[in-house]
N, C-alpha and C positions, 0 to 999 in steps of 0.2 A: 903404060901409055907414054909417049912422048911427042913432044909437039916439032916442027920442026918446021923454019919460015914461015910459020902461020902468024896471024894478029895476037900481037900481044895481048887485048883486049882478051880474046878468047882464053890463054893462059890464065887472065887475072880471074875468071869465070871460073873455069876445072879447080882452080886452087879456095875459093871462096863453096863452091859445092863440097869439097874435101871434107872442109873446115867445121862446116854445119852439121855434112853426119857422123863426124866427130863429136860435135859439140852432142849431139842428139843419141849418141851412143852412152857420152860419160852422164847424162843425164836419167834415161833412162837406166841405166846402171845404179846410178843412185836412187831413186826411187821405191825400186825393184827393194835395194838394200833395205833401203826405208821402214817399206811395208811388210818386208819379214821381220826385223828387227821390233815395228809395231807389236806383229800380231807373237813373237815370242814372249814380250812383257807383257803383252794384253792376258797371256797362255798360264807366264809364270804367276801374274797377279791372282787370275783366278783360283788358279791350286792354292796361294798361300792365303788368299782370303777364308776358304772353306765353306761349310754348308751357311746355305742363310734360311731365316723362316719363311716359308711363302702361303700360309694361313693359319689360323688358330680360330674354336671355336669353343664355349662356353656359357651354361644356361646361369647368368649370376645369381637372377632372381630365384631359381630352383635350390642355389648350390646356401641360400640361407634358411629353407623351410626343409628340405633333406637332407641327409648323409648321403654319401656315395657319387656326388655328381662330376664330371668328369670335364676336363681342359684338354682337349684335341688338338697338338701343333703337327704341322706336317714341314719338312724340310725341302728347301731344293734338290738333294739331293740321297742315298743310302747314306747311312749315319753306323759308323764303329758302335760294339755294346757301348750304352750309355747305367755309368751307375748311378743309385740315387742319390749315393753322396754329393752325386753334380749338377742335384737342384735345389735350390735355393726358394722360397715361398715367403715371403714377405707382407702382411705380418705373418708371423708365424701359424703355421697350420699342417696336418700332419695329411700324409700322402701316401700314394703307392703308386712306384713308376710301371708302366709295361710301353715295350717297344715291337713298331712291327715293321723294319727295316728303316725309311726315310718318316714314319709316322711315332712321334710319343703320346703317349697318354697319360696325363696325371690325375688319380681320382681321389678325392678329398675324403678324407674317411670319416670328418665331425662337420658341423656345418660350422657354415663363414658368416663371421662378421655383418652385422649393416652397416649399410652405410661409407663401406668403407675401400681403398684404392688396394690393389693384389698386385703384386709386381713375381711373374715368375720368370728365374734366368734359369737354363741350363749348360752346361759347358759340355761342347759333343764334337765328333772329331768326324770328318770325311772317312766311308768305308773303304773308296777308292783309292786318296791321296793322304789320309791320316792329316790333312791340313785341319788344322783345330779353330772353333769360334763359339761365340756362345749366340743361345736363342732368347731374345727374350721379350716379353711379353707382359700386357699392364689390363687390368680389367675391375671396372668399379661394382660395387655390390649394394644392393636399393637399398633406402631409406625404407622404414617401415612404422605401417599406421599403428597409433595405439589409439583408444576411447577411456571417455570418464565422463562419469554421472552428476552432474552439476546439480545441484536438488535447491529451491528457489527456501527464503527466509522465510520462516514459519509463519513470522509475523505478517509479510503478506498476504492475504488471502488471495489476492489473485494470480499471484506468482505461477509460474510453470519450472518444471524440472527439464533440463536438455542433456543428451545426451551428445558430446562436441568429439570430434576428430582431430588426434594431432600426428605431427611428425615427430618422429622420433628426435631428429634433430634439428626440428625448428625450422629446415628449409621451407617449408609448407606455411602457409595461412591457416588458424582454425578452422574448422566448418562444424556448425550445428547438424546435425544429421538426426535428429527426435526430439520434440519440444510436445511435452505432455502434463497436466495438473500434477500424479505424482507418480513420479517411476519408483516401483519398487528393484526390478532388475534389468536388463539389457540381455542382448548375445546382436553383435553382428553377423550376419546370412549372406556373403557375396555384395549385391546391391542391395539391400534390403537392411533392417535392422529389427530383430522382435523382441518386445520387452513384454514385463508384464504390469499393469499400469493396476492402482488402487481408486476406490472413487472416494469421495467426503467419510464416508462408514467405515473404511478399509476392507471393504469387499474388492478382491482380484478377478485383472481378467486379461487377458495372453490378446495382443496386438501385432499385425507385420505394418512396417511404415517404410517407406522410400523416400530417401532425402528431398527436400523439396514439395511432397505432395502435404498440401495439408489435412489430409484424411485416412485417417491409419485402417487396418482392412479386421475386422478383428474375428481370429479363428478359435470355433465353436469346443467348447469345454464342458465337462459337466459340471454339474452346480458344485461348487467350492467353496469349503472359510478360507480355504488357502492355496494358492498356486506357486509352487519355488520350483531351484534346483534346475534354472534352467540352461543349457548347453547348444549349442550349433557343431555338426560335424566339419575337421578340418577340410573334407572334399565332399561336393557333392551337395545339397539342399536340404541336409537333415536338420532338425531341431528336435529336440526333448523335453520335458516339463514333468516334473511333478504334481499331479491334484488328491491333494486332501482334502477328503469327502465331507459333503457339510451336514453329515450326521457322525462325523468323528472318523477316528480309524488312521492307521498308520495308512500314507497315499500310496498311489496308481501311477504309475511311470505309462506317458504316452511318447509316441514319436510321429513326425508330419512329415512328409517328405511333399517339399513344398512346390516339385516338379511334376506330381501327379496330381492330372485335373480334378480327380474326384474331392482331393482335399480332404480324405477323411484316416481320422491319426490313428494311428495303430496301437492298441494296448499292449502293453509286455507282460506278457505271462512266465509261468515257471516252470519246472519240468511236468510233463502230462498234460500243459496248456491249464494248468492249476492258479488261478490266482496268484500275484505276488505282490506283496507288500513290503514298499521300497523304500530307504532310509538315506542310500545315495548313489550316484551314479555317475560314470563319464564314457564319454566316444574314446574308442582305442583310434589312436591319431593315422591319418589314413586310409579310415574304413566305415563301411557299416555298421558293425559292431560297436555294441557297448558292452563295459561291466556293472553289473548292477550288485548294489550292496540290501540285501533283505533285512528283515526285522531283527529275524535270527542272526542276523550278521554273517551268513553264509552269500559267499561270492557266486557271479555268476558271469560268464563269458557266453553276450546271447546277439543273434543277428535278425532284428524282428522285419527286415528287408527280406533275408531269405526264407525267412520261417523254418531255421535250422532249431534243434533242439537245445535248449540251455546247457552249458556245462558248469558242472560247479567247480570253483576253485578252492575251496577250506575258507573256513571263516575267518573273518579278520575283524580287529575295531574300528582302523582306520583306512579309508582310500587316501593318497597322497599323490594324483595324478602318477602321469609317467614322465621319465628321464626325457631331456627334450631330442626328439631328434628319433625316437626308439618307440617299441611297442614293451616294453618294461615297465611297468607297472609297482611302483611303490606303496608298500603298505604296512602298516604297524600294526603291533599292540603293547600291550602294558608291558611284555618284560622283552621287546624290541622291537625291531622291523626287517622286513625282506624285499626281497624285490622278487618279483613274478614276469617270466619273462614269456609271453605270450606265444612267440615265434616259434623259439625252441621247448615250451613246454616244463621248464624246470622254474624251480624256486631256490633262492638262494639269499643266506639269514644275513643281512649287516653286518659288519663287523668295523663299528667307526671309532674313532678317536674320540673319547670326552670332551667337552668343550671345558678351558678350564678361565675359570671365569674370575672375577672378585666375590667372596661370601656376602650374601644375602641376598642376591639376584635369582628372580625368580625363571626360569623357564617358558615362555611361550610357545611362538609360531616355529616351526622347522620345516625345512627347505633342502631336500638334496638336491646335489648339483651335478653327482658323479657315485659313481658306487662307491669312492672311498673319502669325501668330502661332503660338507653343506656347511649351510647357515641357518644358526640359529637367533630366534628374540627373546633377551634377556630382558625384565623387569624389574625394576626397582622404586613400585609406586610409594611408598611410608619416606623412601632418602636413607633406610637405614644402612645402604653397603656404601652411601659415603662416595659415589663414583661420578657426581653433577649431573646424573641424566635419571630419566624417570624411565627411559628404553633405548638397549644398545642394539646392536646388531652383530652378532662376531659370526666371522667363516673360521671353520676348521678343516684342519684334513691331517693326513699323518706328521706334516713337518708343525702341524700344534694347531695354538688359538693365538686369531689375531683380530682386533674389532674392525669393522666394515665402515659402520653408519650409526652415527648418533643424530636427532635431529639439533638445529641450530642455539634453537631456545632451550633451557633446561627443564621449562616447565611441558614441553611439548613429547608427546609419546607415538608410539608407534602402532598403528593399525595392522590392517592387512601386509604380507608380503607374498608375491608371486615373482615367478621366474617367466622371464622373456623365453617365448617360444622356441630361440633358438640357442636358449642356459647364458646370451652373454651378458643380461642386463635381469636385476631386481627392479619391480613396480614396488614401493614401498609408500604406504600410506602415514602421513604425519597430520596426528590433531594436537591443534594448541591448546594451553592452558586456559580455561575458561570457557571452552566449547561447548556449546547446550547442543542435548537429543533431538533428532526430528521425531521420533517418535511413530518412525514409520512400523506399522506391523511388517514381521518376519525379516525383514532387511534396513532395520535404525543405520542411519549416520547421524552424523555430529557437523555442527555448524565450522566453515574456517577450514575444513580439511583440504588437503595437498596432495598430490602425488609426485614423486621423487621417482628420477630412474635414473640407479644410482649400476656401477659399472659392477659386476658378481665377483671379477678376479682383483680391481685395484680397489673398490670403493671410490671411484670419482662417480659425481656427479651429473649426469648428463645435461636434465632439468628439470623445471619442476612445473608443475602443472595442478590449475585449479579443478579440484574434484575428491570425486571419490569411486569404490569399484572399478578400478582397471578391468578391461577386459582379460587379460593376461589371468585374470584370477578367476573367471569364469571353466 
């Protein structure tokens, strides 16, 4: 274009329009540059960042009352093989990884901890970009209830026995949950708590109570000098009881299942629907099923739900519960013990470490903990081994003997010991020096008594609590 004798004015216009979609050219140009150059480190960021986690799920509460439970992480994106070397589990806890592209699985193969914070990281790398990052993940694990038998001073006459609730770790408030003249034993049922209550005579008699109500519901028995031995199944609304007939005789194992209206308890017979007379007994954790220990001392694997036929297992002297966590079955006799393993049907003999102890300590309660460890209670009531305690505690396992638990005072001894349901904590019962009997038929304590729940692998102390009978030993 060229302008010629026209108004300058107009010139100055043409050259001013020029200028602007100039300006408007090198502008957009830049922009343009801008936002490529954005979205290429937006591009490059993302590849070197790598996968990230975009959920995770986990039953915690389940992953302390069973084996097997399992931590679900799923990635933004397919994930390169992931080895297990490249997970980590905090505290410590043993695992099995399986992957199924962009999703891991880690399943806990013992149970976990109460109480307690889980930190898993795994370091995993993009299948696409091989950009590497880790996943990681934090999850806390419940506090859990324990009970104990408070049993009121002889000397009062009017006193009541209660049965109170704690936490494990004290985050909790007590709660009395059974307040009775005199408890011989307990078992908590869900919401519910059934003991078996003595009157002035020490005649028994089998009670269900709910915290709060003042009037306990009491289920029908036959006439008894004696009611023990009694148990609550871990699932489900079972209970069981022993009655010993009040014309003598080795007892009657009954079972209630406290979800049917009828309410009426089931006897456990023997093979042929033969009478059996029962010496002891426990629920296989889990299930329907109990084992019942006969006169004869011959075993039995029987399910009076299903009205399956008894099996026998060989006879033993002792039941010793089972390994926590398992359907394995602990049991002894005078020249050892074995473990009976429900599941798979085999039996298999001990084979443990001596406990090697100071001379003159006597042997008491024992406690497996594992097929190739326990703890045992050693006494020393005369002082003659010379060690300041009247009862130790030592764990052993193949790397030796190392003592656990003494109590504080030297005059003070050891009672009961029971394993946390889920093997990480001993209930450990300590009476002091000078403690008078209550005197109770078939289930005596002693005045002053304690319950300790002390740690099974370090021996620390968690706390300690007034009573007696841990549930844990039921």
């Amino acid at each position: 274009m060229s302008i010629e004798h026209g108004d300058p004015s107009d010139a100055r216009a043409v050259f001013r329009e020029r200028a602007a979609l100039r300006r408007f050219r090198r502008s957009w140009i830049a922009v343009v540059a801008v936002l490529a150059v954005g979205a290429a480190v937006l591009g490059v960021a993302s590849v070197a960042q790598g996968p990230r986690l975009s959920s995770a799920a986990v039953n915690a509460e389940a992953a302390v009352e069973r084996p097997g439970q399992r931590l679900v992480l799923h990635a933004d994106q397919p994930l390169a093989l992931v080895d297990p070397d490249a997970v980590t589990v905090e505290p410590d806890a043993a695992f099995e990884l399986t992957q199924d592209g962009a999703q891991l699985t880690v399943r806990f193969t013992g149970l976990l901890r109460y109480a307690s914070e889980y930190r898993v990281t795994i370091a995993v790398r993009s299948a696409a970009t091989g950009a590497g990052a880790r996943l990681d993940y934090r999850f806390s694990t419940p506090d859990v209830a324990s009970y104990a038998l408070v049993r009121h001073d002889p000397a009062d006459a009017s006193g009541t026995d209660r049965v109170v609730r704690h936490s494990l770790s004290g985050a909790e408030p007590d709660a009395v949950v059974l307040e009775a003249p005199r408890i011989q034993e307990y078992e908590p049922v869900g919401a519910v708590v059934a003991a078996i209550v003595q009157d002035a005579d020490g005649a028994p008699s089998l009670e269900l109570a709910a915290p709060g109500d003042p009037v306990a519901t009491p289920v029908p028995t036959p006439p008894a000098r004696g009611i023990r031995g009694l148990h609550a199944a871990s699932s489900g609304d079972l209970i069981g009881y022993i009655v010993d007939g009040a014309g003598g005789g080795t007892g009657t194992l009954f079972v209630l299942d406290l979800s049917d209206a009828s309410w009426v308890p089931l006897e456990v017979r023997g093979p042929g629907d033969a009478p059996l007379a029962v010496l002891d007994w426990t629920f296989v954790p889990g299930t329907t099923s109990l084992v019942v220990q006969a006169d004869d001392l011959q075993l039995y694997l029987v399910d009076p739900i299903a009205g399956s036929e008894p099996m026998p297992l060989g006879q033993r002297t002792e039941l010793r519960g089972f390994l926590p966590g398992t359907v394995q079955l602990v049991v002894a006799d005078p020249d050892g013990g074995a473990i009976v393993d429900l599941a798979a049907g085999t039996t298999t003999s001990l084979d443990l470490a001596p406990a090697e102890v100071p001379p003159g300590l006597y042997p008491d309660d024992f406690v497996l903990t594992s097929p190739t460890s326990y703890v045992e209670l050693f006494n020393d009531p005369m002082g003659d081994a010379g060690v300041g305690a009247r009862s130790i505690l030592y764990a052993v396992d193949p790397q030796g003997t190392r003592e656990l638990f003494r109590p504080a005072t030297a005059t003070s001894r050891i009672g009961a010991v029971c394993l946390s349901p889920n093997g990480q904590y001993l209930a450990v019962e300590v009476v002091p020096g000078g403690a008078t009997p209550d005197n109770y038929a078939n289930a005596p304590g002693w005045s002053g008594t304690t319950i300790y729940y002390v740690d099974a692998v370090s021996g620390a102390t968690s706390r300690g609590v007034t009573g007696m009978s841990p549930d844990w030993c039921a």
